[in-house]
Kinemage of the C-alpha trace (Angstrom):
@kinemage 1
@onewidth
@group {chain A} dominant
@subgroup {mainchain}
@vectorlist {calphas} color= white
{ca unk a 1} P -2.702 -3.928 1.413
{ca unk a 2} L -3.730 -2.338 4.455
{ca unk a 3} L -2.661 1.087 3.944
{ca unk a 4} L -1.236 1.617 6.943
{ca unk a 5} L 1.947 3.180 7.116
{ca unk a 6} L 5.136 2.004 8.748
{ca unk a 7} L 8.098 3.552 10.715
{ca unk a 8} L 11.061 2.160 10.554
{ca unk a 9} L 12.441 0.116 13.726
{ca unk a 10} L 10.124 2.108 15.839
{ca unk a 11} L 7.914 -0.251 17.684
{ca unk a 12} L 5.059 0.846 19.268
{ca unk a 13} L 6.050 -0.009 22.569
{ca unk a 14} L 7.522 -2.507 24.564
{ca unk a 15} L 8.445 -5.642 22.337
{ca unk a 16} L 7.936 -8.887 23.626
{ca unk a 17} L 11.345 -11.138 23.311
{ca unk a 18} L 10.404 -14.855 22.142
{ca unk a 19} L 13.398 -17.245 22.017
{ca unk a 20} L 13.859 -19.783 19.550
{ca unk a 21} L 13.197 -22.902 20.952
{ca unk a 22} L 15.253 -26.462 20.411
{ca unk a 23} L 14.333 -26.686 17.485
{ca unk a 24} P 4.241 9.148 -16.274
{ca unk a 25} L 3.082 10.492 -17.538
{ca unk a 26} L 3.501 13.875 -19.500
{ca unk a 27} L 6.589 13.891 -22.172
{ca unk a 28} L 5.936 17.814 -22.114
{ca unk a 29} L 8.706 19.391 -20.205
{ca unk a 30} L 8.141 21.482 -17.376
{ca unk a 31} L 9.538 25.189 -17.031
{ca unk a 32} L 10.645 26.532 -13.685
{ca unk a 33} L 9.627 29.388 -12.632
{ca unk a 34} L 12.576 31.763 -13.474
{ca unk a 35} L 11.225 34.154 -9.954
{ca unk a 36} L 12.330 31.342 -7.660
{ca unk a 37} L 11.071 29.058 -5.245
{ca unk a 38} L 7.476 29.130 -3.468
{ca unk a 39} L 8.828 29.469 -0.351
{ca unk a 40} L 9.753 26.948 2.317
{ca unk a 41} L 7.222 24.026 3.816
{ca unk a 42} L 5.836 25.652 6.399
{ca unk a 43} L 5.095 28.934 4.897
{ca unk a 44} L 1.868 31.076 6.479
{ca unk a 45} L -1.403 29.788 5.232
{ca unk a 46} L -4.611 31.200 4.896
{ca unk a 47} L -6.721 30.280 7.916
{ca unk a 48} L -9.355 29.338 5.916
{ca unk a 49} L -7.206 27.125 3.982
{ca unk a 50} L -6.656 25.222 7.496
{ca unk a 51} L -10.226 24.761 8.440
{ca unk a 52} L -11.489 21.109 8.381
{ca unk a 53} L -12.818 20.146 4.731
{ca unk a 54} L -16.682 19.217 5.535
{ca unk a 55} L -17.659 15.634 5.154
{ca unk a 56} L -19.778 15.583 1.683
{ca unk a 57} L -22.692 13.341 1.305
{ca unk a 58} L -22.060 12.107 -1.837
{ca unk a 59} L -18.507 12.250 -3.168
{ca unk a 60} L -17.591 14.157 -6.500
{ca unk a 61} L -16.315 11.833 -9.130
{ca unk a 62} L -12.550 12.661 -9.102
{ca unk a 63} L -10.611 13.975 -12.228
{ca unk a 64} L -7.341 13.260 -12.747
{ca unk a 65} L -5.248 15.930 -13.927
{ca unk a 66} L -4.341 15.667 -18.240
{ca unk a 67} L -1.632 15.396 -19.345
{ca unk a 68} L -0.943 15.250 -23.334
{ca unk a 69} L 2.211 14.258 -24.994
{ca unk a 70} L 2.525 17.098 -27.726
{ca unk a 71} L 6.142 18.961 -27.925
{ca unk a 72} L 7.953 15.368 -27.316
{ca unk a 73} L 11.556 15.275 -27.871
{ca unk a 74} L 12.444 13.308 -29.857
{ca unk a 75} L 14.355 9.901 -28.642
{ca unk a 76} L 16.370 7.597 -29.995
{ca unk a 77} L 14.778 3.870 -31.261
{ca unk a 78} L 16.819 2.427 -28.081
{ca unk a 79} L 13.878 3.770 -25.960
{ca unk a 80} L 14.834 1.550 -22.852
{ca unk a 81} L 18.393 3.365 -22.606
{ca unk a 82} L 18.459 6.584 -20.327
{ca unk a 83} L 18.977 10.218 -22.127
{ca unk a 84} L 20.227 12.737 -19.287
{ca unk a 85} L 19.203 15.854 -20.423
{ca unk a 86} L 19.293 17.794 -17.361
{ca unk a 87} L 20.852 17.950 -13.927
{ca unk a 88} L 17.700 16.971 -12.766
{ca unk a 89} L 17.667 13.816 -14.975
{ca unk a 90} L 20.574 13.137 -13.966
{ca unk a 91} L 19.373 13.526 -9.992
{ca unk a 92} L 16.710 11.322 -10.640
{ca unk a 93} L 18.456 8.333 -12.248
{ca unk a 94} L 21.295 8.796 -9.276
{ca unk a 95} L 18.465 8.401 -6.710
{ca unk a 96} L 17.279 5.570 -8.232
{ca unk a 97} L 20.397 3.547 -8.577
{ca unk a 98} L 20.827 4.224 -4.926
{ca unk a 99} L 17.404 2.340 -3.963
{ca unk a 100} L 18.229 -0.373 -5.771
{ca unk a 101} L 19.067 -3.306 -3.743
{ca unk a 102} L 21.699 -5.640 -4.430
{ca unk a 103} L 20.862 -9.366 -4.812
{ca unk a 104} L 22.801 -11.408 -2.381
{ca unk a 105} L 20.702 -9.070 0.299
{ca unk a 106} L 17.034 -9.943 -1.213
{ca unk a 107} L 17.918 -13.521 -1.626
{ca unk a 108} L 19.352 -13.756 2.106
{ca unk a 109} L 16.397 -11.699 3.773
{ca unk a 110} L 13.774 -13.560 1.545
{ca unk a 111} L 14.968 -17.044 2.534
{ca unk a 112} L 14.875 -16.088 6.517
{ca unk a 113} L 11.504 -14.705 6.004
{ca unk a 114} L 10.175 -17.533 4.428
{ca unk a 115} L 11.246 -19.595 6.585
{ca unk a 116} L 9.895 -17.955 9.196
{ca unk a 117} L 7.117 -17.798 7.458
{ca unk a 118} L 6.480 -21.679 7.101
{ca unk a 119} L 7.217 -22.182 10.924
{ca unk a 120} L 4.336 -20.259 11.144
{ca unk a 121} L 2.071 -22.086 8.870
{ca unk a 122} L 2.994 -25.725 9.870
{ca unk a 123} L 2.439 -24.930 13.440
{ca unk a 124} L -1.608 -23.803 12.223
{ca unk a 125} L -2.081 -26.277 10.065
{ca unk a 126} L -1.184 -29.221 12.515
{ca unk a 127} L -1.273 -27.872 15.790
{ca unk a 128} L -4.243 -25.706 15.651
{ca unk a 129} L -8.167 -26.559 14.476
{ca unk a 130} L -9.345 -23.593 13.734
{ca unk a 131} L -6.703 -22.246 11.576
{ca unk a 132} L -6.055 -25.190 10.150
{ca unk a 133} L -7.155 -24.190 6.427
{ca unk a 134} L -4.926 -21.356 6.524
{ca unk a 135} L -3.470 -20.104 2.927
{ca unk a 136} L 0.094 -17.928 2.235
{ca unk a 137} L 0.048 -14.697 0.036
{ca unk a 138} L 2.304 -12.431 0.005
{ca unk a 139} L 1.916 -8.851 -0.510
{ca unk a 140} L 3.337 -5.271 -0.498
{ca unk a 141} L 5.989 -3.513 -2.364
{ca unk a 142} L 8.621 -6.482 -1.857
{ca unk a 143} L 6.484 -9.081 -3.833
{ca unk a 144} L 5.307 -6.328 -6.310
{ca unk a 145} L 9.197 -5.449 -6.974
{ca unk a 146} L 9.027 -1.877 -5.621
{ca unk a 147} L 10.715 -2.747 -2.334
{ca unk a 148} L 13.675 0.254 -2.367
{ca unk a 149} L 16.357 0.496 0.085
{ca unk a 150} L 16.647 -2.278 2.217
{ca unk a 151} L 14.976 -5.516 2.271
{ca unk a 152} L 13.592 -5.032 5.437
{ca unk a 153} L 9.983 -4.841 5.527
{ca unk a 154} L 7.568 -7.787 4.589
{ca unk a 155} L 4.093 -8.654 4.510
{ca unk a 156} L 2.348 -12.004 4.155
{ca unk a 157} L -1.571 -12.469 4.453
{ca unk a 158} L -2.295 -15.658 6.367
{ca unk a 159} L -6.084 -16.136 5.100
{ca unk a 160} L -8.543 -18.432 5.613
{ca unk a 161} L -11.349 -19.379 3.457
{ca unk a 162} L -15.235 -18.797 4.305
{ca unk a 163} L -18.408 -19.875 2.830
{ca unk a 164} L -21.654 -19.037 2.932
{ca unk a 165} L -21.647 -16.015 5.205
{ca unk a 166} L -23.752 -12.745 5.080
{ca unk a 167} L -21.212 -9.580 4.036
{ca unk a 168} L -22.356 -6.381 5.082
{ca unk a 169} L -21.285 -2.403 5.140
{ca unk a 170} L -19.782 -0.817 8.388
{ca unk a 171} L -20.876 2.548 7.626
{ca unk a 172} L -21.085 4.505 4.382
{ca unk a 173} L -17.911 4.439 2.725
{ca unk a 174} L -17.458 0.918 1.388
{ca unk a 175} L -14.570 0.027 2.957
{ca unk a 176} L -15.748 -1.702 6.260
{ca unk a 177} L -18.144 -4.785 6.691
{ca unk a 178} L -19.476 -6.986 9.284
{ca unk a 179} L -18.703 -10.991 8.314
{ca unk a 180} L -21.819 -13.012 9.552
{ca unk a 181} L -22.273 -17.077 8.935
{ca unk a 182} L -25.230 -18.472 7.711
{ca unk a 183} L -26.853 -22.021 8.442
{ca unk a 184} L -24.325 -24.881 8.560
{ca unk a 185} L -20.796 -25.216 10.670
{ca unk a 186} L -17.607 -23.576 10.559
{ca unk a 187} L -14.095 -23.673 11.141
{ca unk a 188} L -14.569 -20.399 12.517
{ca unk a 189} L -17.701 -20.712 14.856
{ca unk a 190} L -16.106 -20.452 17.908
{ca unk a 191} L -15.268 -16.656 16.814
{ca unk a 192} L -19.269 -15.835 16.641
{ca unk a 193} L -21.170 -13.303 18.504
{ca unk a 194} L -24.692 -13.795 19.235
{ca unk a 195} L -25.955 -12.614 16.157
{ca unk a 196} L -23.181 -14.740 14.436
{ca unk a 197} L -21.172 -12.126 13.325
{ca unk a 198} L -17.704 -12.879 13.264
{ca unk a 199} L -15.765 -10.745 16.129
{ca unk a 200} L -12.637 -9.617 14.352
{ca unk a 201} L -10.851 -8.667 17.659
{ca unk a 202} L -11.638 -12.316 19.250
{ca unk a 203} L -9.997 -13.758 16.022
{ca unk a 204} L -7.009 -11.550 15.866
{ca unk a 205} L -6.029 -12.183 19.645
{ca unk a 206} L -6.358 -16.194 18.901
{ca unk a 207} L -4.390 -15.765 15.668
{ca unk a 208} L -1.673 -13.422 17.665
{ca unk a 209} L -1.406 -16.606 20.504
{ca unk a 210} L -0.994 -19.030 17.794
{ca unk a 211} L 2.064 -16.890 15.958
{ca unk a 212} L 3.526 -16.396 19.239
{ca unk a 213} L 3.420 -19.891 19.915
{ca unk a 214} L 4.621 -21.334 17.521
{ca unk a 215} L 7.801 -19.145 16.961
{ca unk a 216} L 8.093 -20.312 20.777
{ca unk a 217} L 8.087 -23.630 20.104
{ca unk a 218} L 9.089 -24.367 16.597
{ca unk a 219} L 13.396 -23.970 15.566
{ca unk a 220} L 13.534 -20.401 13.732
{ca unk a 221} L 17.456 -21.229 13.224
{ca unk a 222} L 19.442 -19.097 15.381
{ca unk a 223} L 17.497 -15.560 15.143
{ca unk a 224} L 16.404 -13.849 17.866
{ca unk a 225} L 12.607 -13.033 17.179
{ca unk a 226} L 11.064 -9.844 19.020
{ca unk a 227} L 6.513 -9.887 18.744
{ca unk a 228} L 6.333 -5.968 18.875
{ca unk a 229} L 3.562 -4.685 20.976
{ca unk a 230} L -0.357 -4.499 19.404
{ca unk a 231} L -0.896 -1.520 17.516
{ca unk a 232} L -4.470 -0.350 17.727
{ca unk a 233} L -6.155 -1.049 14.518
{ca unk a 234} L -3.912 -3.168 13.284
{ca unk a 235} L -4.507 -6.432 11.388
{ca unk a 236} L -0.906 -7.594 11.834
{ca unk a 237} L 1.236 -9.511 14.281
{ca unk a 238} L 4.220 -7.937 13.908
{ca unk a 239} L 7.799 -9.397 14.446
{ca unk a 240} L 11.146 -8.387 14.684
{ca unk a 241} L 13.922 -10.341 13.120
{ca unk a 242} L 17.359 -10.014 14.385
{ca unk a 243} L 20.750 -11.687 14.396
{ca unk a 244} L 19.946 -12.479 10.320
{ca unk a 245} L 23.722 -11.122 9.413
{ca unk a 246} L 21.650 -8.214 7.841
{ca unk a 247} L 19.575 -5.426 8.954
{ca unk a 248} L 16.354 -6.217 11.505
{ca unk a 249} L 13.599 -7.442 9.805
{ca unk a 250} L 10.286 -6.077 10.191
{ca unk a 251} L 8.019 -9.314 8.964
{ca unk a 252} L 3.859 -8.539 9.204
{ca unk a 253} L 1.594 -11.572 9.768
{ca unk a 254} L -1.661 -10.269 8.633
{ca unk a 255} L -5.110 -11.877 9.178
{ca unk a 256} L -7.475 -12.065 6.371
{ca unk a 257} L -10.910 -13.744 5.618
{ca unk a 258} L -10.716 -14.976 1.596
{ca unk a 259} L -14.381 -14.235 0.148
{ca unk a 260} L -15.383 -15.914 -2.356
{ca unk a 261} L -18.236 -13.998 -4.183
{ca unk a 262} L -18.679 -11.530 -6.149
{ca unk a 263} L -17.452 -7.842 -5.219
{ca unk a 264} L -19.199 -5.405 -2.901
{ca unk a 265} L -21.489 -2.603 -5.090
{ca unk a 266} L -18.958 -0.049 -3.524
{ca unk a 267} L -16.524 -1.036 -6.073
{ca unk a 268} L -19.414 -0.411 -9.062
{ca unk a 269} L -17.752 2.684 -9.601
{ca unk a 270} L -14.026 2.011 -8.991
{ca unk a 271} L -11.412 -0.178 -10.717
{ca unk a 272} L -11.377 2.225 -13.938
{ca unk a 273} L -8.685 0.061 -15.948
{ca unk a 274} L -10.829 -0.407 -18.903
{ca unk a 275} L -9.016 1.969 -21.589
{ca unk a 276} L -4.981 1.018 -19.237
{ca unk a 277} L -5.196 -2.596 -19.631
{ca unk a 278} L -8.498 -3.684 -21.379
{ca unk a 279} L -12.223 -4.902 -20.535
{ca unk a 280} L -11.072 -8.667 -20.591
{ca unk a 281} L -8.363 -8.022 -17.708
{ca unk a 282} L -10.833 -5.973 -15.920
{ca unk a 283} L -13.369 -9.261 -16.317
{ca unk a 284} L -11.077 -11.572 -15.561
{ca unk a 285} L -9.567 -9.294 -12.092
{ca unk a 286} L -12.860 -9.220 -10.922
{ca unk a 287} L -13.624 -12.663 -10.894
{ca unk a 288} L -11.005 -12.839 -8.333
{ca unk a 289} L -11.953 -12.932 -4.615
{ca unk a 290} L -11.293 -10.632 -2.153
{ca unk a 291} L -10.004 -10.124 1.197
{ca unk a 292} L -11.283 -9.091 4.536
{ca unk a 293} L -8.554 -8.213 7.274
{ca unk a 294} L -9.514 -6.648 10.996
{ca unk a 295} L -8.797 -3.581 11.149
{ca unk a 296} L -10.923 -0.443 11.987
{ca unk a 297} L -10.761 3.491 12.469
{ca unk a 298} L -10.624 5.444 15.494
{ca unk a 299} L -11.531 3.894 18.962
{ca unk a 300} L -12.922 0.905 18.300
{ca unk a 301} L -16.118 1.240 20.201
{ca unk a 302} L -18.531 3.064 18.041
{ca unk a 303} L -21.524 0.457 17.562
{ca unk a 304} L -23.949 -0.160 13.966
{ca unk a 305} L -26.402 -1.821 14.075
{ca unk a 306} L -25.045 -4.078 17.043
{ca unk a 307} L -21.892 -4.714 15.392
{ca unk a 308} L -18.621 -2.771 17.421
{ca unk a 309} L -16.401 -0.955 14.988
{ca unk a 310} L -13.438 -3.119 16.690
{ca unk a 311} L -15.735 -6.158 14.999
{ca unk a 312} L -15.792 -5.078 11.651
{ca unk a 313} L -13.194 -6.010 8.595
{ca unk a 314} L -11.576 -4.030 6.118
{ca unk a 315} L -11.930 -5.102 2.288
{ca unk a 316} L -8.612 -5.997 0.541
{ca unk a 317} L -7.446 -6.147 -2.763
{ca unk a 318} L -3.524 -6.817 -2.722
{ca unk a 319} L -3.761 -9.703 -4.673
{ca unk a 320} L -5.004 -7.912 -7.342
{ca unk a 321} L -3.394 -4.272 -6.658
{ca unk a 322} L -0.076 -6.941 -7.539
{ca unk a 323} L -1.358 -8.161 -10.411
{ca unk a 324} L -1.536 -4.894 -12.108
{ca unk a 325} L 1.610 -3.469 -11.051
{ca unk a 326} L 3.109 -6.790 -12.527
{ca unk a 327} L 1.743 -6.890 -15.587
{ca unk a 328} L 1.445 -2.632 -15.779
{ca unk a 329} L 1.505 -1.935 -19.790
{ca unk a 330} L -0.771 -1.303 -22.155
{ca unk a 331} L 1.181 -3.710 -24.127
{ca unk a 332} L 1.654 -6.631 -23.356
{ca unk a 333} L 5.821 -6.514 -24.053
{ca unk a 334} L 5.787 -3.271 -22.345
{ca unk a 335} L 9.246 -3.645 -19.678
{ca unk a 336} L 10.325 -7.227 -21.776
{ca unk a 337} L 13.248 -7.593 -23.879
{ca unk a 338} L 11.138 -6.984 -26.749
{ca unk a 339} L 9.334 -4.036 -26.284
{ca unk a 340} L 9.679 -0.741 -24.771
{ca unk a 341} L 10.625 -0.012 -21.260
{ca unk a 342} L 8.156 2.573 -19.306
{ca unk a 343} L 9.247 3.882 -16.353
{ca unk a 344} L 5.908 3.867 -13.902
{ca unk a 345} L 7.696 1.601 -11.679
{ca unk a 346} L 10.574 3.997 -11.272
{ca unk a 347} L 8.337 6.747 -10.898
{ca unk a 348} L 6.616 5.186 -7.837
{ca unk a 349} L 10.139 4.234 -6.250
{ca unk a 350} L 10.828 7.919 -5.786
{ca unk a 351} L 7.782 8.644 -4.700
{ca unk a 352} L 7.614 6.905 -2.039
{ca unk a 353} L 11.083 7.875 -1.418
{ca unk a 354} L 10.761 11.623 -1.596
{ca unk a 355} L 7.766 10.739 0.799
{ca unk a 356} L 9.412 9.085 3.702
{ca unk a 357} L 12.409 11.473 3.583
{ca unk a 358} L 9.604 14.297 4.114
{ca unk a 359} L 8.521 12.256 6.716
{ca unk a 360} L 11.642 12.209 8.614
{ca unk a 361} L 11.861 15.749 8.282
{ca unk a 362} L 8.476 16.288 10.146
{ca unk a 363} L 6.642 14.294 12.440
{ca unk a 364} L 3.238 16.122 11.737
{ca unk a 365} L 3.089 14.238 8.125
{ca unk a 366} L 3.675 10.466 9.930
{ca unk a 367} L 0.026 9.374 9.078
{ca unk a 368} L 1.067 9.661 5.360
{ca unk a 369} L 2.065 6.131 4.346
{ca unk a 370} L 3.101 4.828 0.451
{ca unk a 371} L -0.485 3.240 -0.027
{ca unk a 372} L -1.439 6.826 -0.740
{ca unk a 373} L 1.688 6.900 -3.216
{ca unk a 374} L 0.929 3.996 -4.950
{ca unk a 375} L -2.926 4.587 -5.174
{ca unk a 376} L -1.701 8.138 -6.937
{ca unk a 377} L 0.038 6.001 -9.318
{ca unk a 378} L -2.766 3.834 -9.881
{ca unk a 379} L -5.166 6.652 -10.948
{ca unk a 380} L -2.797 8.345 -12.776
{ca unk a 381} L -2.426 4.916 -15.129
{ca unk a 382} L -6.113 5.073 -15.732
{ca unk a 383} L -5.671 8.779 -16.651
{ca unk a 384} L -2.264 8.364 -19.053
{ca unk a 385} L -3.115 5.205 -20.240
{ca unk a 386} L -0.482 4.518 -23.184
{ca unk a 387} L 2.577 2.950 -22.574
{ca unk a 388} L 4.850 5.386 -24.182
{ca unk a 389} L 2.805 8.144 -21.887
{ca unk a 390} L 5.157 6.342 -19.686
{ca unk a 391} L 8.609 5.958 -21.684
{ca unk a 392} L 11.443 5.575 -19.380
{ca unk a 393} L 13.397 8.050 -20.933
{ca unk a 394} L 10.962 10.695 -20.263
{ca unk a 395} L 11.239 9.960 -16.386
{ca unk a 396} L 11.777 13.437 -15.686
{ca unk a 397} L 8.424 15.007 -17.039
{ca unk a 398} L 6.617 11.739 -15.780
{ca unk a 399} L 7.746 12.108 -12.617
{ca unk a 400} L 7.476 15.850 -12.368
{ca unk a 401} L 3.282 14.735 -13.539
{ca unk a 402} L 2.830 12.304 -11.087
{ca unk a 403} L 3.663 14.770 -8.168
{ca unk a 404} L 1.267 17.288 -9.508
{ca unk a 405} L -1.514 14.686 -9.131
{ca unk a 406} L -0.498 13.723 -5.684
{ca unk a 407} L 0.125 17.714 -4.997
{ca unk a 408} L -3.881 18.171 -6.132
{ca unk a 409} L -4.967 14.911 -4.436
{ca unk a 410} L -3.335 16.617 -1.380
{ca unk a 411} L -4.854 20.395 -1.998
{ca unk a 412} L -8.654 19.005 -2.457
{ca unk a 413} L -8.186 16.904 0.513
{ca unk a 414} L -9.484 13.634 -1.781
{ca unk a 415} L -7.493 10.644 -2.440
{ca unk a 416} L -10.254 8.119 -3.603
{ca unk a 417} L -9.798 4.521 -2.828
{ca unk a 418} L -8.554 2.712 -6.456
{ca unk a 419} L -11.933 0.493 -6.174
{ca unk a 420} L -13.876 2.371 -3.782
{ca unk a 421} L -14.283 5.346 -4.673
{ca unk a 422} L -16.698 6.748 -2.031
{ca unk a 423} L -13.658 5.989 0.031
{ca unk a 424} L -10.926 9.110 0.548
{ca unk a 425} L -8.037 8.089 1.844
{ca unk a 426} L -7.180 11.679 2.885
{ca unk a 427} L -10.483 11.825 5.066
{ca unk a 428} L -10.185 9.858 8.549
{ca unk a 429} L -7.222 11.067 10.301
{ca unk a 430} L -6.118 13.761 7.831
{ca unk a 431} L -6.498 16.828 8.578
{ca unk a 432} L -6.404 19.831 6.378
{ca unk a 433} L -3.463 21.233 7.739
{ca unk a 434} L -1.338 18.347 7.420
{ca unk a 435} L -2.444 17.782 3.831
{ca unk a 436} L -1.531 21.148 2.359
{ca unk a 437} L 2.009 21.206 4.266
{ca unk a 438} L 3.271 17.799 1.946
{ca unk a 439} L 1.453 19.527 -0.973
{ca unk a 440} L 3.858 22.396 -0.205
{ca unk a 441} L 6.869 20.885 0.671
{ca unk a 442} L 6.543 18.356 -2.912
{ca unk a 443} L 6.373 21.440 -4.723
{ca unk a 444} L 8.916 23.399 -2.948
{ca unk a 445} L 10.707 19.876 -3.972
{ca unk a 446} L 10.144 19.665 -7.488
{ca unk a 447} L 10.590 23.532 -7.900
{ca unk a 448} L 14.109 23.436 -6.634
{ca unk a 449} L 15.136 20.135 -8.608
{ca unk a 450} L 14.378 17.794 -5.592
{ca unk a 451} L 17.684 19.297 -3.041
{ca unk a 452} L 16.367 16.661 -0.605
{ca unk a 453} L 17.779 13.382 -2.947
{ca unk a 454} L 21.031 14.964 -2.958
């Protein structure tokens, strides 16, 4: 939802202790080369391959790789059961049963959170007048079924409705806008500036008081809750839950603004689901509204237009990034009883997998997150857009695919927003350098038959 990316029990910096109160793609197989590896992650580059990639005015419409689905083995009609043709197969389908996690943890971990959750809620909607309208979604990979591991990490949008205000771009990528109210009163209004643009900072540091409080105030049961320390940018109030009988819980409380009109022209050119999942869904989607959370790039202090970048909002659309991953086939039964079982989902587990165990291994590739991972996933979709493009018994070769797109997202240095495409999520705090080491280090990965899972 935010794309930011998250390390695991590392706050920031010193947490704050609260006490509870009294209260893929390709089916074509892919043929290692027989000379060996490329070499290791780190290998000498070309110093011109490090330079900076210059900022381009207008940004190149981005091709996704091909991929077609001639030389297919050919499978048996049980197409949801798993053929193991290779050690690598077999690697993959290992890995996966590892991530999965087992019931009686999600259940447990879910019902704490949302608990939490409505502690948090009650206390705005009755104690509190300006966030008093406040509405619950949840998001990220937990609610979209792609949580792997541990059920440790959650994130719930607390939004709150606005009408009749004036939405405009921060900048010239499409991804950051000043909120402004026109004529009439609001719920809001005591968050204005003088040109009645809402201050995004002002709000956040209310809305931060307000969780604060009322996990102060309000019985959480017995757990001992921990309000990390601000992170720059962020939109979230982050808290720690421990003493659940499981692992610490990392639990975001994320501001948004719901809009309710239609989409920004930025996304004119994004959103290609058209020939993945039909016209009428992409109608329907975009009748949806969208989401505006507080959070901004670098400092905080660069000024357009009168508006401070620490003012401006981020546009959102987890609600309906979750609504395609849900409901991912090109067919309707695709993943029911009934029809055939793709494995896109799976794909995307060890993905982001392979990603944060890369991560671990070097610090220099921490701004990567598994927004970039997923939005890979997305695009790839739009590109192989048949269902049995995706068969789960060809995990292997769609897997293998899907890297190659992320390893040429990587080498270009472009990784275009899913619906705004003038947006490249490689640009701002990417640099070249970092980029081309995870390009190298994935294929150094998939070369070798992915060591790193063992």
């Amino acid at each position: 939802m935010s794309g930011r990316g998250k390390t695991k029990k590392s706050p920031a910096g010193p947490a704050q202790r609260v006490q509870p109160g009294p209260e893929p793609g390709c089916a074509k197989s892919l043929v290692r080369d027989k000379n060996g590896s490329i070499g290791g992650c780190h290998a000498m580059m070309d110093t011109k391959e490090m330079q900076q990639i210059p900022e381009e005015n207008k940004p190149k419409e981005h091709k996704q790789p091909k991929c077609t689905t001639e030389g297919k083995p050919t499978v048996p009609p049980e197409t949801g059961s798993r053929i193991v043709d290779s050690y690598q197969d077999k690697i993959l389908f290992t890995t996966l049963d590892k991530l999965k996690i087992k019931m009686t943890r999600k259940s447990e971990s879910s019902r704490i959170v949302n608990d939490v959750v409505k502690c948090i809620s009650d206390h705005m909607k009755k104690r509190t007048e300006c966030f008093k309208d406040v509405n619950v979604l949840g998001t990220g990979s937990y609610y979209e079924n792609l949580k792997i591991s541990d059920p440790d990490e959650f994130d719930v949008m607390f939004n709150f409705p606005v009408e009749r205000v004036d939405i405009r771009p921060f900048g010239d990528d499409g991804a950051f806008y000043s909120v402004a109210f026109k004529r009439g009163k609001h719920s809001l209004d005591r968050f204005k500036n003088r040109d009645n643009t809402v201050s995004a900072s002002e709000m956040l540091k209310e809305f931060r008081n307000e969780v604060i409080t009322s996990v102060k105030k309000q019985k959480v049961e017995k757990w001992d809750v921990l309000v990390e320390k601000k992170k720059k940018g962020c939109p979230a109030v982050t808290l720690m839950l421990n003493g659940t009988g499981t692992v610490p819980i990392s639990l975001d409380i994320v501001l948004g603004l719901q809009v309710n009109s239609s989409w920004p022209t930025f996304t004119q050119g994004g959103f290609k689901i058209d020939t993945w999942l039909g016209t009428k869904v992409k109608k329907d989607l975009k009748t949806h509204s969208y989401y505006l959370v507080p959070k901004y790039e670098g400092k905080g202090t660069v000024e357009l237009e009168g508006v401070c970048a620490k003012d401006s909002w981020r546009i959102s659309f987890s609600h309906v990034e979750k609504s395609i991953i849900t409901n991912h086939g090109s067919q309707k039964t695709c993943c029911e009883a009934s029809g055939i079982r793709c494995c896109r989902k799976d794909c995307l587990k060890l993905l982001k997998h392979l990603l944060s165990l890369l991560k671990a291994e070097d610090p220099s590739l921490s701004k990567f997150c598994s927004y970039h991972a997923k939005t890979t996933l997305l695009h790839a979709c739009c590109s192989r857009t048949k269902d049995s493009d995706w068969e789960a018994t060809q995990l292997g070769p769609c897997f293998q695919q899907l890297l190659r797109d992320f390893e040429g997202h990587l080498k270009d240095g472009k990784l275009p927003n899913f619906f705004i495409p003038t947006h490249n999520l490689l640009g701002s705090g990417h640099n070249r350098r970092s980029c081309l080491i995870l390009a190298q280090c994935i294929e150094e990965q998939r070369n070798k038959g992915f060591p790193i899972f063992s």
